[in-house]
KOLMITOR-62249 format. One record per atom (N, C-alpha, C): residue in one letter; x, z, y. Coordinates in pm, whole numbers, plus 32768, in hexadecimal, padded with zeros to 4 digits. Layout:
BEGIN
aXZY
...
//
This chain:
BEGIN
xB3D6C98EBB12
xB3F7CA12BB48
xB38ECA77BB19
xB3BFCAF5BB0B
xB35BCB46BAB0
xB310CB56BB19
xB265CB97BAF1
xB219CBA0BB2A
xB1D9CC24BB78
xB23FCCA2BB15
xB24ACCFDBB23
xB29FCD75BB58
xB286CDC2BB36
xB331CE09BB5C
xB346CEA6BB02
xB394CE77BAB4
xB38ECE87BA39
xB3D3CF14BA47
xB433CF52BAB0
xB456CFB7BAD9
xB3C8D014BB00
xB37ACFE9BB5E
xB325D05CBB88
xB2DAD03DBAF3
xB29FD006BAB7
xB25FD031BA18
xB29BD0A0B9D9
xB330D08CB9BB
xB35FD0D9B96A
xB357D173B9C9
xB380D17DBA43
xB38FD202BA85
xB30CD265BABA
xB28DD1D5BA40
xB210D250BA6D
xB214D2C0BA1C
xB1AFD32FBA52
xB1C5D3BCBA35
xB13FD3D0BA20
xB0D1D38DBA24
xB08DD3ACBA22
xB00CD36AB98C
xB005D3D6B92E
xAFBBD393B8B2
xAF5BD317B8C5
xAF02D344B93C
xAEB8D313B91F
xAEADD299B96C
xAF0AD253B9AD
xAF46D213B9FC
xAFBDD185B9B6
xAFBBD1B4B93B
xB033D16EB8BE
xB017D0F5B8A8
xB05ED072B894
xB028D00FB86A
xB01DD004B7F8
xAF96CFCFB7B6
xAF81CFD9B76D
xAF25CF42B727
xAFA6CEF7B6B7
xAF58CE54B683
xAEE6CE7EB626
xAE8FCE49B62C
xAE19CE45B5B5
xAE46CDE2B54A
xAE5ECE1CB4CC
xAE9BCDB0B465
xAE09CDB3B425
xADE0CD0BB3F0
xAD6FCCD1B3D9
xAD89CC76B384
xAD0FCC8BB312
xAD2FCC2CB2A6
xACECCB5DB2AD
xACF0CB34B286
xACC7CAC7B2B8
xAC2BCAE5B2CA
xABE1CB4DB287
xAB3BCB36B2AF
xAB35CB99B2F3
xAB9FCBC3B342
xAB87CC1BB3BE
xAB71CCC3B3BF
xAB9ACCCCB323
xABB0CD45B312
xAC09CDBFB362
xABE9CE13B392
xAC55CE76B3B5
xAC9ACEA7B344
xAD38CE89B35C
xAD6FCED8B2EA
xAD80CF59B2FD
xADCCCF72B37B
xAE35CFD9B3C1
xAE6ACF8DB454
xAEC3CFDEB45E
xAEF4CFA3B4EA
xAFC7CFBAB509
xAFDBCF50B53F
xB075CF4BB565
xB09DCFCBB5EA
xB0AFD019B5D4
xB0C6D094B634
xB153D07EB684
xB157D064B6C6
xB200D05FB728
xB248D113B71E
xB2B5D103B6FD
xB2D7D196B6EE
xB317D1A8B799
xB2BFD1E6B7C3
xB2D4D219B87C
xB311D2A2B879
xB355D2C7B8D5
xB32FD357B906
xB2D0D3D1B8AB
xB256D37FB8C8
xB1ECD3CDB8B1
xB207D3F5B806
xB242D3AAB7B1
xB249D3BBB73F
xB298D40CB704
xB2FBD41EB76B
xB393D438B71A
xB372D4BBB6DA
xB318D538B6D6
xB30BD5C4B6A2
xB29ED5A0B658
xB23FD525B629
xB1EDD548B5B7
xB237D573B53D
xB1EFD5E9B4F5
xB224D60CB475
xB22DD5B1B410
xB2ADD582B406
xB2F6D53EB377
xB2EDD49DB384
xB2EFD4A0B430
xB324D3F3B44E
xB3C7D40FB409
xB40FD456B451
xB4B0D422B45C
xB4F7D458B3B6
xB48FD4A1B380
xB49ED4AEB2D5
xB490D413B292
xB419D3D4B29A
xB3D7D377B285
xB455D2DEB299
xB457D2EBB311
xB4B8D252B339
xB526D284B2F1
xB571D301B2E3
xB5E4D32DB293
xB5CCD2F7B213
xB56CD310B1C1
xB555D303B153
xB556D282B140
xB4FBD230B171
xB4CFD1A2B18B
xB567D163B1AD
xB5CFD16EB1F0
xB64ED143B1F3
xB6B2D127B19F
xB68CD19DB138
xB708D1BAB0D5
xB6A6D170B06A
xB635D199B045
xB621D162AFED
xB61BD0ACAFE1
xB629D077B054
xB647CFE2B077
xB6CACFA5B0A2
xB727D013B08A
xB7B8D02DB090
xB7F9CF8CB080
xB7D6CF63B006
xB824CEF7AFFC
xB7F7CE68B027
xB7AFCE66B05A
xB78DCE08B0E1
xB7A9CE10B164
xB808CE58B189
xB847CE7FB20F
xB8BFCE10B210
xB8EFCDF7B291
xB96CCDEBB297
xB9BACE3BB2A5
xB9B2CEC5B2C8
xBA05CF47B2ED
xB9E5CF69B276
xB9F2CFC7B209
xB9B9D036B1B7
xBA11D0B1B1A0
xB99DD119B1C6
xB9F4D1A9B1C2
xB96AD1FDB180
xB98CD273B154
xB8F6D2F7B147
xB8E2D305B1D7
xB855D2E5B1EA
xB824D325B22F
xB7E4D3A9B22C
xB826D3FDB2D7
xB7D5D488B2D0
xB767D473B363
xB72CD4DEB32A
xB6CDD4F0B3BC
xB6F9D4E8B432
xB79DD542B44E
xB7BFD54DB4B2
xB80AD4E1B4FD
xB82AD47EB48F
xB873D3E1B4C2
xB7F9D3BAB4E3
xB74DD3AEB4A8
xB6FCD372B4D3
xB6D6D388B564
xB6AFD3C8B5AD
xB682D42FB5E9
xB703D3D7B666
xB758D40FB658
xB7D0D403B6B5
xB7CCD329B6DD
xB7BCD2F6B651
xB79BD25DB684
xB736D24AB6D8
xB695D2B9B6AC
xB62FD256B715
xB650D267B772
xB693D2F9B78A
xB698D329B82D
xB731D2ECB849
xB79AD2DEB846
xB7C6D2B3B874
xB7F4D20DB885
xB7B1D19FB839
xB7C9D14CB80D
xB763D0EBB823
xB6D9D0F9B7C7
xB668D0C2B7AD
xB5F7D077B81E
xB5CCD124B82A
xB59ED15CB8B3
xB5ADD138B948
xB62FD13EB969
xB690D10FB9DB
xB686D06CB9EA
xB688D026B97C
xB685CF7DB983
xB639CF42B98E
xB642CEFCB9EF
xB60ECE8CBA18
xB5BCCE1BB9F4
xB5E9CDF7B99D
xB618CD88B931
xB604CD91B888
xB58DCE07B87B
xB592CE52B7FE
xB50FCEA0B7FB
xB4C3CE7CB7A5
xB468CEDDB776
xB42ECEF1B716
xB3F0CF84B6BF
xB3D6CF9CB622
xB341D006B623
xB31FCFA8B5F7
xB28DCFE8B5B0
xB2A9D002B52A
xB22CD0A2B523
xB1EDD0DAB49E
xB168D093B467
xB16DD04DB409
xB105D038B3A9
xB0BAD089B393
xB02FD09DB3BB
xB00BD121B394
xAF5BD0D5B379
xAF15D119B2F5
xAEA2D0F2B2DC
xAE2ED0FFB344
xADAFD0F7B306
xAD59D11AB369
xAD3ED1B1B38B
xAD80D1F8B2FF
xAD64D2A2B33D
xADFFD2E6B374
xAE57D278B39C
xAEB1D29EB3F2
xAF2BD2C6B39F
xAF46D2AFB31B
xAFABD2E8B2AD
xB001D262B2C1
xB075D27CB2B7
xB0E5D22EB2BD
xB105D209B25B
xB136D146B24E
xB142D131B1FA
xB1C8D0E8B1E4
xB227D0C7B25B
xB28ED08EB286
xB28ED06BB315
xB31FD008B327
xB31FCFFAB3B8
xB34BCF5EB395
xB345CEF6B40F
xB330CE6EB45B
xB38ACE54B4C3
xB3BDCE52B4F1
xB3DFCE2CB568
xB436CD87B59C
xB441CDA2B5F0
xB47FCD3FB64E
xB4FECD63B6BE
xB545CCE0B6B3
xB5C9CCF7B6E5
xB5ECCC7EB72D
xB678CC81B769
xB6AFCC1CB7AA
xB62ACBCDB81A
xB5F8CBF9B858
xB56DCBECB897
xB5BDCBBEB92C
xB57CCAF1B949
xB5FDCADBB99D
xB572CA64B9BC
xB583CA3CBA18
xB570C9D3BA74
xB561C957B9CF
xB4D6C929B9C6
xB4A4C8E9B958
xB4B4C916B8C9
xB4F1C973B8CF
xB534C9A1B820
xB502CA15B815
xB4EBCA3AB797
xB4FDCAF8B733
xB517CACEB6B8
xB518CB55B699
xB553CB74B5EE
xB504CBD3B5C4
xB4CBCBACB537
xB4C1CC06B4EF
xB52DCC68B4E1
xB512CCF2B4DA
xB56BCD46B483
xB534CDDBB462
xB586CE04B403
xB55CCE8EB3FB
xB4CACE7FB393
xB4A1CE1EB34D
xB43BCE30B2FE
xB42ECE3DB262
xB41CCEAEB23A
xB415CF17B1F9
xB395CF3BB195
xB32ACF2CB14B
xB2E1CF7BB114
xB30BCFFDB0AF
xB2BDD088B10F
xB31FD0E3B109
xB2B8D14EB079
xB250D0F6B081
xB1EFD158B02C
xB19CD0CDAFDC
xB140D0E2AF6C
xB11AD087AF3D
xB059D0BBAF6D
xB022D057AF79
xAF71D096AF81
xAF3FCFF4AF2C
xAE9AD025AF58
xAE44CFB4AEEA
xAE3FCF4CAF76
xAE8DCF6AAFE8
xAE59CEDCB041
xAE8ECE54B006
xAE4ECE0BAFDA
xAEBFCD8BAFB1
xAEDECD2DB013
xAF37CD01B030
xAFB2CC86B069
xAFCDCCE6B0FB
xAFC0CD53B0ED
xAFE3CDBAB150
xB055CD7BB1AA
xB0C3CD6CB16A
xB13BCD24B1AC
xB13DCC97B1F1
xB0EECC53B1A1
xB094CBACB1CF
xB054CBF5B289
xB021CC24B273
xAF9FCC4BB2C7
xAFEDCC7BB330
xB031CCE9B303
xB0BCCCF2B38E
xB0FECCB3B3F1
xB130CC56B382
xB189CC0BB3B3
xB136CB86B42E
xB0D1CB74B3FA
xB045CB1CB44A
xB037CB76B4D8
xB020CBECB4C7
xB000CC21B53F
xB07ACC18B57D
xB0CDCC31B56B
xB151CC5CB5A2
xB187CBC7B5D4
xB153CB44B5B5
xB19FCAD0B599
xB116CAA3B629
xB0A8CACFB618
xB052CACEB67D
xB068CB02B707
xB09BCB59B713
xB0F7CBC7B779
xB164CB66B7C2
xB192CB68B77B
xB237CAEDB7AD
xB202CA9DB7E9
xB1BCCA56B7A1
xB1A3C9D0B7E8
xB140C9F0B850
xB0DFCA46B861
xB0B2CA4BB8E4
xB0CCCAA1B943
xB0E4CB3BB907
xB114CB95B96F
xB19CCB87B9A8
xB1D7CB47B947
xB292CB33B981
xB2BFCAE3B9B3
xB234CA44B9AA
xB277C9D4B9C2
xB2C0C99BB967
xB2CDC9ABB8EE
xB349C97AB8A4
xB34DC8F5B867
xB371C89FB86C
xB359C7FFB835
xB385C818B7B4
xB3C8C83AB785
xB430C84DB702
xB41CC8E6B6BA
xB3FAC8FAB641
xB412C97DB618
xB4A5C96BB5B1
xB4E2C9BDB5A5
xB54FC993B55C
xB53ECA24B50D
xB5A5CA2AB491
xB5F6CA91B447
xB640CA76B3E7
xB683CAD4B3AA
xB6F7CAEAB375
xB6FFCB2EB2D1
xB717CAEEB28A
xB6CBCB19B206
xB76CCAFDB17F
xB77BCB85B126
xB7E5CB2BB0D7
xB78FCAFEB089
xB806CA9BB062
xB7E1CA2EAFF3
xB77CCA2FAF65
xB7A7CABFAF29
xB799CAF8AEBE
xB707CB4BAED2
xB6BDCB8CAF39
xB65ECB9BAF37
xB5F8CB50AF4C
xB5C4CB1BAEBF
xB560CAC7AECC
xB4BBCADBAECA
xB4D1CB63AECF
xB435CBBDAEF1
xB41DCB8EAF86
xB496CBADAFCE
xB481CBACB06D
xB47BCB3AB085
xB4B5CAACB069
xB4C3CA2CB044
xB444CA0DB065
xB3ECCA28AFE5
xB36BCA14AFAC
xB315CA1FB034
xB331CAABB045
xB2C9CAB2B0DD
xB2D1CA60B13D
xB346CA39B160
xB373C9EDB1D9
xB323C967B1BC
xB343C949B15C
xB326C8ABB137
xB298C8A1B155
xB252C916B10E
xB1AAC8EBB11F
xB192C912B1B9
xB1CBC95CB204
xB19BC971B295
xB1D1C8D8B2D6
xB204C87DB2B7
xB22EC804B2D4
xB2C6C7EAB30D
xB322C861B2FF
xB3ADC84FB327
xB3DFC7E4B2C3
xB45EC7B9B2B8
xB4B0C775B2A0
xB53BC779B2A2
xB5A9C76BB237
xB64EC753B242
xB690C6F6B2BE
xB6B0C740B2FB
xB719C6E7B376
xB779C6CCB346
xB7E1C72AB2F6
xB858C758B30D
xB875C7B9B29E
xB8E2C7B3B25D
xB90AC7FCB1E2
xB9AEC83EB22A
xB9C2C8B6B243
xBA0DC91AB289
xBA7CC931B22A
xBB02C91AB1F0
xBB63C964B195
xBB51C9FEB1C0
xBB67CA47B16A
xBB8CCAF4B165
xBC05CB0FB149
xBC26CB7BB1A3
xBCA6CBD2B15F
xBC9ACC6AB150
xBC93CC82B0F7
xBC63CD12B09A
xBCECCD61B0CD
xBCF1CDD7B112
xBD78CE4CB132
xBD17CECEB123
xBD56CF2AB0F8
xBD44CFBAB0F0
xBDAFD028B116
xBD65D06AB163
xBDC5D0B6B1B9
xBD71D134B191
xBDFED1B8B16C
xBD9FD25BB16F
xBCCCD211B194
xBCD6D1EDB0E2
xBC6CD20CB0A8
xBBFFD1B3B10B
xBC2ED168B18D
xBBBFD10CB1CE
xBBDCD076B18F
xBB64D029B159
xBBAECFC3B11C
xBB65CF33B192
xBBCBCEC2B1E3
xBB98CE93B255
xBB85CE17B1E9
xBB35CDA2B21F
xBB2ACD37B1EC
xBB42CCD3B286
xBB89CC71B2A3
xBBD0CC32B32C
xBBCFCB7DB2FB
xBB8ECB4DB364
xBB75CAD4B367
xBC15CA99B37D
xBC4FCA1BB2F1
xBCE7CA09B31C
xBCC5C996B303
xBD4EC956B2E8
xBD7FC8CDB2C0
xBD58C8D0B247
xBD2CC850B1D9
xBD09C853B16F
xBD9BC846B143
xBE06C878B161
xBE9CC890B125
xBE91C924B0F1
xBE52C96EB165
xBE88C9D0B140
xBDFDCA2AB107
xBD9FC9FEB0DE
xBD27CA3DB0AD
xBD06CA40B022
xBD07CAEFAFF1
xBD18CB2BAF87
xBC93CB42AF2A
xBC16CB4DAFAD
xBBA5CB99AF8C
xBB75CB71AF20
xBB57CAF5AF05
xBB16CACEAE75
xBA95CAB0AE95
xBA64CAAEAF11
xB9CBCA73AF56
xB9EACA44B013
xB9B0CA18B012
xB9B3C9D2B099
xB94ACA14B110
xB94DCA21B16D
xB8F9CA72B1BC
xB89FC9D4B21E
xB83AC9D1B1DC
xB7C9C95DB1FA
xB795C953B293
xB7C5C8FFB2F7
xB77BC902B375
xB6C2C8B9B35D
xB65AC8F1B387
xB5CCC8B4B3A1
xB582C8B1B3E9
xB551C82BB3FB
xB50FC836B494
xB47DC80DB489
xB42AC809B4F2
xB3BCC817B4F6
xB367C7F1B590
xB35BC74AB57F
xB347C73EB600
xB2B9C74DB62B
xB28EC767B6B2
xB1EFC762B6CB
xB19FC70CB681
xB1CBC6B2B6B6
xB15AC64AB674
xB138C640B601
xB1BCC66BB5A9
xB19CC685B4F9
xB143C6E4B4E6
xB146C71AB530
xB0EBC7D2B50A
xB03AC770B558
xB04FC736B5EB
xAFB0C72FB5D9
xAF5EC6E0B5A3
xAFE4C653B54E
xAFA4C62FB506
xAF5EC650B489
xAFC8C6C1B466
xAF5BC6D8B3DB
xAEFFC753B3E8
xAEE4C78CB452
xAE8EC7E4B450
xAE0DC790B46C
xAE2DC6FEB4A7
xADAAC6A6B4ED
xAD66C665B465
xAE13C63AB411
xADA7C611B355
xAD55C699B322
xADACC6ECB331
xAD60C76EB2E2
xACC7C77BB2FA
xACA1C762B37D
xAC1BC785B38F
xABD8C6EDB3F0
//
């Protein structure tokens, strides 16, 4: 059971009050930090530009895909994002506070989460930036949420994102058929029967249990 409550996080208002992960390199470097997008965030200048941008330009790793505008962005945190329960998204942001993408987590349930929503939205000289994320964030779950299991959802064909998963210690459960439809210009991708699946990649289930994660952080050091 989570440990938190992931509603009053998101509905703080107050900056200086924000949660905020310290992402750390294995010799304990400060990189930057995992920022929860709260309340308090929603009017910094050129967040809801930023995740716009950061959306479309990662377009084809969605299961939904449409252009994103500001004003569809904007209208999700607040009416959608924000509001849930069961859902939350941090800004990547360095040590002098510049944004560099977003992280998050989903399906947030009694032993379980999900990766989702992760994005590098800018390039800098931090290296394994995304490694280092995903550690803090994989650190989070398992203790602030309670979570025995980290899971996510990855297609087949991206093997950049693949790559990451594998070295943070996830693993293939489950290989998902696709069915590719496009409707006025939204194009959906829908978990079917391998009868009726068109996509040409498979949408990859991965999981990630506690014990895998403290075992190898216990070899690491």
């Amino acid at each position: 059971m989570s440990q938190v409550d992931i509603a009053s996080l998101k509905n703080n208002a107050d900056p200086a009050r924000r949660l905020r992960l310290p992402i750390r390199n294995d010799s304990g470097i400060h990189l930057g930090d995992l920022q929860c997008i709260d309340r308090s965030m929603l009017d910094e200048p050129g967040l809801i530009g930023d995740l716009t941008a950061w959306r479309n330009q990662s377009m084809p790793f969605f299961l939904t895909q449409f252009t994103a505008t500001e004003e569809r962005t904007r209208s999700w945190l607040e009416g959608i994002s924000l509001p849930a329960a069961d859902r939350i998204l941090f800004v990547i942001c360095d040590p002098d506070g510049s944004r560099l993408g977003n992280f998050g987590v989903c399906n947030i349930r009694p032993g379980a989460a999900e990766f989702d929503n992760v994005i590098r939205g800018r390039m800098s000289d931090i290296r394994n930036l995304m490694f280092h994320c995903g550690e803090t964030l994989l650190e989070w779950m398992f203790s602030g949420l309670g979570a025995k299991t980290a899971e996510l959802h990855v297609f087949s064909h991206n093997e950049k994102a693949i790559g990451l998963y594998n070295r943070l210690g996830f693993t293939s459960t489950e290989s998902l058929p696709l069915r590719r439809t496009e409707e006025k210009g939204v194009v959906k991708y829908s978990v079917v029967d391998q009868s009726q699946a068109n996509a040409g990649f498979d949408y990859l289930r991965m999981e990630l249990p506690v014990e895998r994660f403290e075992d190898r952080i216990r070899r690491r050091f």
